[in-house]
C-alpha positions in Angstrom: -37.1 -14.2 1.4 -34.4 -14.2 4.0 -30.9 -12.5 2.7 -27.9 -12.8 4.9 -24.4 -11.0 4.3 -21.3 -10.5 6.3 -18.1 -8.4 5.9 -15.1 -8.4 7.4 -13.9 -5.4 9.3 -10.2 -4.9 7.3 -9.8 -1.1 7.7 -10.9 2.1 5.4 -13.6 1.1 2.7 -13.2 2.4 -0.2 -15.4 2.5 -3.6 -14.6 -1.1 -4.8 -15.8 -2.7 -1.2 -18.8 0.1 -1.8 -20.0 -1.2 -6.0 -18.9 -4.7 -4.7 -20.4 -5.2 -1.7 -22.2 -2.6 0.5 -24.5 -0.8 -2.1 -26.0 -4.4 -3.7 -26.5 -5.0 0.2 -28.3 -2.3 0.8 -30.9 -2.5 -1.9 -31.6 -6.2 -0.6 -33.2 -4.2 2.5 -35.9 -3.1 0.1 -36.3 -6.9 -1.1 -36.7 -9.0 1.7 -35.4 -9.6 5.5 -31.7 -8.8 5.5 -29.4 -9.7 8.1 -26.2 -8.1 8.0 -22.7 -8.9 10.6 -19.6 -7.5 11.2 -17.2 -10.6 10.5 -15.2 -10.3 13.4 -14.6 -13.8 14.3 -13.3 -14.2 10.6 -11.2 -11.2 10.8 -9.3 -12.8 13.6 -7.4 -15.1 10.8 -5.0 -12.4 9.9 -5.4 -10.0 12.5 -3.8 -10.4 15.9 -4.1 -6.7 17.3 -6.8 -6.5 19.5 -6.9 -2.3 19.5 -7.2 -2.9 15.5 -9.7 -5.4 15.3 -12.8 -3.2 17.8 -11.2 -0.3 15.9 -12.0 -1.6 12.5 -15.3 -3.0 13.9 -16.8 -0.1 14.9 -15.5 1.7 12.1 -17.2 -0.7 9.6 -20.3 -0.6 11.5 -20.2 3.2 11.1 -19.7 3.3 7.2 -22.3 0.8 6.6 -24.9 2.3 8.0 -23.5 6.0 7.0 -24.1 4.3 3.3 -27.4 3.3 3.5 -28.3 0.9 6.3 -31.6 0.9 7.8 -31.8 -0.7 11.1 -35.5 -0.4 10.9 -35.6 -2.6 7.5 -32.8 -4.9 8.5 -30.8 -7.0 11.1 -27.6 -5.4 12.4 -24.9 -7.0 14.4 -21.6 -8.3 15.5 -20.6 -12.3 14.4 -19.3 -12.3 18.0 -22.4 -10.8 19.4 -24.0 -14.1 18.5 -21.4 -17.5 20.2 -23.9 -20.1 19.0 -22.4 -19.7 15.1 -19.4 -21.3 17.1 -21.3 -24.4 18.2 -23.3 -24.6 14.8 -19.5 -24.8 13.2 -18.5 -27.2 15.3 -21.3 -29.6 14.6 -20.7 -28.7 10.7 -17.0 -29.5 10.8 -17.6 -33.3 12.4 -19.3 -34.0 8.6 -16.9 -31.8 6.7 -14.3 -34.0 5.0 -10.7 -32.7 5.2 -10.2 -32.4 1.3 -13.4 -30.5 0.9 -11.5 -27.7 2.9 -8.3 -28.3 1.2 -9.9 -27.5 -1.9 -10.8 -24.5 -1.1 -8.5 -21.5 -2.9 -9.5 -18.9 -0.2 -7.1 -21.2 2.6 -4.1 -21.4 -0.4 -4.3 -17.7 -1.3 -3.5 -16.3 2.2 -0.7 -19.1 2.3 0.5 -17.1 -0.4 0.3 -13.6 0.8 2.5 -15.0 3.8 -0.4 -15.4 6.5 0.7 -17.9 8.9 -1.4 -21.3 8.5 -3.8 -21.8 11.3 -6.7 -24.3 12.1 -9.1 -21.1 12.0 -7.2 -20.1 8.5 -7.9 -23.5 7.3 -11.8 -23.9 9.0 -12.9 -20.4 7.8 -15.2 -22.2 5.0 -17.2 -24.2 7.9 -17.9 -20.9 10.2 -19.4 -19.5 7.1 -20.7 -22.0 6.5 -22.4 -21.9 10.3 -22.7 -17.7 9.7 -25.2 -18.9 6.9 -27.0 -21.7 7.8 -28.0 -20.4 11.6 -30.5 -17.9 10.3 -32.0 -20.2 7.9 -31.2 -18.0 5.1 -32.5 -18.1 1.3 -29.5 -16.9 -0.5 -26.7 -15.4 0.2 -24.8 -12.8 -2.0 -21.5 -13.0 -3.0 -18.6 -12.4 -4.8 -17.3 -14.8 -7.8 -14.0 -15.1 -5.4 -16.2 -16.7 -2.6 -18.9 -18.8 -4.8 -16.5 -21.5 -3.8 -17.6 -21.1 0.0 -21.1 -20.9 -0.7 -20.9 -24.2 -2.5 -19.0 -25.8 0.7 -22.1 -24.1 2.7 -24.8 -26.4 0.6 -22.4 -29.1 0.9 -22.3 -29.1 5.0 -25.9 -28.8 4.8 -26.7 -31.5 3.1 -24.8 -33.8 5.2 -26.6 -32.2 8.2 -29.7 -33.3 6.3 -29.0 -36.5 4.8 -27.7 -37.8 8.2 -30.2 -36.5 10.8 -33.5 -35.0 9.4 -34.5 -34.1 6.1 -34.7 -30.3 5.8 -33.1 -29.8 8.8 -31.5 -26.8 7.8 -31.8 -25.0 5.0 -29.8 -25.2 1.8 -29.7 -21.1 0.5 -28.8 -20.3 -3.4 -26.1 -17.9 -4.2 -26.4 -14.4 -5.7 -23.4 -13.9 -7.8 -23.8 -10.8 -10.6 -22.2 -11.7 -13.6 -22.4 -8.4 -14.8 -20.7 -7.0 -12.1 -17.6 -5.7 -13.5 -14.1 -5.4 -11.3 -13.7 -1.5 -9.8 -10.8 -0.9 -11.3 -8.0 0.9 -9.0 -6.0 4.5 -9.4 -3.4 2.3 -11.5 -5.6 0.3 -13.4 -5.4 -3.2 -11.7 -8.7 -4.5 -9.4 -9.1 -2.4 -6.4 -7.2 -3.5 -3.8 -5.9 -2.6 0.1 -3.0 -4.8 -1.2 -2.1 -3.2 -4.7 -2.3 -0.1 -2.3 -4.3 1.6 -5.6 -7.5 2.6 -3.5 -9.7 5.3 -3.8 -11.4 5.5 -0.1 -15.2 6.1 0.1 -14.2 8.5 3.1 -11.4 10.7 3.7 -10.4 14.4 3.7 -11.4 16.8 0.6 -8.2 18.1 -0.4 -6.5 14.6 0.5 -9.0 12.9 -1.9 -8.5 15.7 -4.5 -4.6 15.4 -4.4 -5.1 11.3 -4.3 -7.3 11.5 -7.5 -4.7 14.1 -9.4 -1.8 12.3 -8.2 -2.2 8.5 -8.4 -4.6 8.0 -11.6 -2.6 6.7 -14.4 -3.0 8.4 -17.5 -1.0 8.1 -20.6 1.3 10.9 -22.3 -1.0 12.2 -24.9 -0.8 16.3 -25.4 -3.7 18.5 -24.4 -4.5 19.4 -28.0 -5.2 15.6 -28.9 -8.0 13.5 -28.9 -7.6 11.2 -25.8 -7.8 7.2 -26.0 -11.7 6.0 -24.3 -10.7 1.9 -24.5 -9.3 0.9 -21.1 -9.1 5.0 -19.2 -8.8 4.5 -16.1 -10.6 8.0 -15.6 -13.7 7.1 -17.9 -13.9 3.8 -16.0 -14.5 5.6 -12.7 -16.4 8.3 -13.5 -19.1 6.0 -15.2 -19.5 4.5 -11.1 -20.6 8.2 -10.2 -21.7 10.7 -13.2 -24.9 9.9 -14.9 -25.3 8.3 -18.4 -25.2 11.6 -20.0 -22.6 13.1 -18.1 -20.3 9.9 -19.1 -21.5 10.1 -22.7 -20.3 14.2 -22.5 -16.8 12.8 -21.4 -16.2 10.6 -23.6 -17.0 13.4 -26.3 -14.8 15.6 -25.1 -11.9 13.0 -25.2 -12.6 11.8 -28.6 -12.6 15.5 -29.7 -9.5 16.5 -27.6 -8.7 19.9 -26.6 -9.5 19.1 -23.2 -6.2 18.0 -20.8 -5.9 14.9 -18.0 -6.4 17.3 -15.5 -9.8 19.0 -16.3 -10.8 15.1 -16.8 -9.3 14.2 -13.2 -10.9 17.6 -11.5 -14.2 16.2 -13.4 -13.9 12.6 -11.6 -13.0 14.0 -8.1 -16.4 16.4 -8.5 -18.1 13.5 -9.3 -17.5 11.5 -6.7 -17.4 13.9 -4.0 -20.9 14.4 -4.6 -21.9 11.2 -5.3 -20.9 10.5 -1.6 -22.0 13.8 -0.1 -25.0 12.2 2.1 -23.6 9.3 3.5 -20.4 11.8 4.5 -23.1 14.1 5.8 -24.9 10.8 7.3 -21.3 9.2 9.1 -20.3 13.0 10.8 -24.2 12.8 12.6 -23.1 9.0 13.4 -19.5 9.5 14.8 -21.2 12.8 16.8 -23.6 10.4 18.4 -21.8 7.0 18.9 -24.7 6.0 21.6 -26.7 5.7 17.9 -24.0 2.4 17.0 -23.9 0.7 20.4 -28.0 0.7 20.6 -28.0 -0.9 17.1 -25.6 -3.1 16.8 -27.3 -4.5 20.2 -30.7 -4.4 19.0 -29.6 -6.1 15.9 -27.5 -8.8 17.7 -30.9 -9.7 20.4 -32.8 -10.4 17.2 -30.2 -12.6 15.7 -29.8 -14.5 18.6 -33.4 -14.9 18.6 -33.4 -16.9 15.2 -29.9 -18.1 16.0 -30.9 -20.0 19.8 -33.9 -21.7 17.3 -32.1 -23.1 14.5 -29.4 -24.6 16.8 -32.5 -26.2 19.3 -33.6 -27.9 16.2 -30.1 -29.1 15.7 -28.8 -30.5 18.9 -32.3 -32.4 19.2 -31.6 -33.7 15.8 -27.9 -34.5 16.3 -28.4 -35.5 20.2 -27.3 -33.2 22.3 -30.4 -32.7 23.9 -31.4 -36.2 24.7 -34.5 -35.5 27.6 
């Protein structure tokens, strides 16, 4: 089983990008073959700084593997490391009907935000499409937001396969947890670099300390009270770090009150500062030795390329591009 995912390299991480997407990627690792890329290409859509964009590259490459990834049980690399996703897009995108990509929220929703429109804005669906389908992978997860993409990616490959050779690439199924629930942010809405309610997975102790005590909203109950436990923000972020017991204790202690916002919020920032103590511990050795990146991410991107220059022989014979 063949597992492929890719993220974009958009700045700090912080916990929701960690429950949502880097720590179910990392236990794939232990489940199959995982390839794993930097999105860079992608991130070129709303990113023009070219200082920002190898910043946040090498940064992302950092944190993942600070959090868990193994270059010896995985593939590592760089979209741009590997130029035949380009050509496998562009072969996609002569089947892919205009209103197929129109239909697709992702394009509308960055419209919306005030992203200027752009043919790589309105194509992004077929290079994912091409990210997925050159590594003949099995499945693919992803979040409910881009199930829409995924569906677009069987869609492209059937065409391939209806039109030029049965099987010729092949069609992966989507992991999407439905019991996944939103990471909620210091405020209370979904997690979000936009809402500007993050809670990094990295940063300063007495900068994550002040964030945690400043910037989670809680409501105006006295000390002496029992505290509300439906919809705390605090109980809903400590149940991502503490174990079941620990949460079960807290929500105790706020049903029996006595115990003040504070202790609760001093409680959570323990929590999670030890929760992410070895991968901290993990990205100082990495950032000490950046050799350690360079050597993986170019490992990582000779292997891709290896299953990459196959897949797309098979399809320019099949398309006819190679025609002696």
């Amino acid at each position: 089983m063949r597992f492929l995912t890719g993220l974009q390299p958009s700045g700090q991480l912080h916990i929701g990008n960690y429950f949502g997407a880097i720590e179910p990627a990392v236990r794939l690792q232990e489940q199959g073959e995982a390839f794993y890329f930097i999105a860079n290409y992608h991130a070129m859509t709303t990113m023009e700084s070219a200082e920002k964009l190898r910043e946040n590259t090498y940064g992302l490459a950092v944190d993942f593997l600070a959090c868990g990834l193994d270059p010896a049980k995985s593939v590592f690399f760089a979209q741009s490391a590997v130029p035949e996703v380009n050509e496998l897009a562009w072969i996609l995108s002569t089947v892919c009907p205009m209103g197929l990509l129109e239909r697709c929220h992702s394009y509308k929703d960055k419209l919306a935000k005030g992203f200027s429109p752009s043919h790589a804005l309105f194509a992004y669906p077929a290079l994912m499409a091409a990210d997925i389908l050159l590594y003949d992978s099995d499945a693919v997860p992803v979040g409910k937001d881009q199930k829409q993409h995924l569906e677009v990616t069987r869609d492209l490959a059937g065409k391939i396969n209806d039109l030029f050779g049965e099987n010729l690439l092949k069609v992966p199924e989507a992991i999407i947890s439905e019991s996944t629930a939103v990471v909620p942010g210091l405020d209370g809405q979904k997690m979000s670099k936009s809402y500007g309610n993050t809670l990094p997975i990295f940063g300063e102790e007495k900068a994550m300390r002040k964030l945690i005590n400043k910037k989670v909203v809680t409501d105006a109950t006295p000390l002496e009270a029992p505290k509300p436990t439906e919809n705390s923000i605090i109980l809903a972020l400590y149940k991502l770090f503490a174990s079941p017991e620990q949460y079960q204790e807290m929500i105790d202690a706020h049903r029996r009150g006595g115990v003040g916002y504070g202790q609760f919020k001093k409680d959570l920032f323990e929590t999670y500062w030890e929760y992410f103590r070895a991968a901290r511990e993990k990205r100082e050795w990495i950032l000490a030795h950046p050799e350690y990146v360079h050597d993986v991410l170019t490992s990582g991107a000779a292997k891709a390329r290896e299953t990459a220059a196959a897949t797309l022989a098979r399809v320019r014979a099949a398309v006819g591009l190679v025609w002696c």
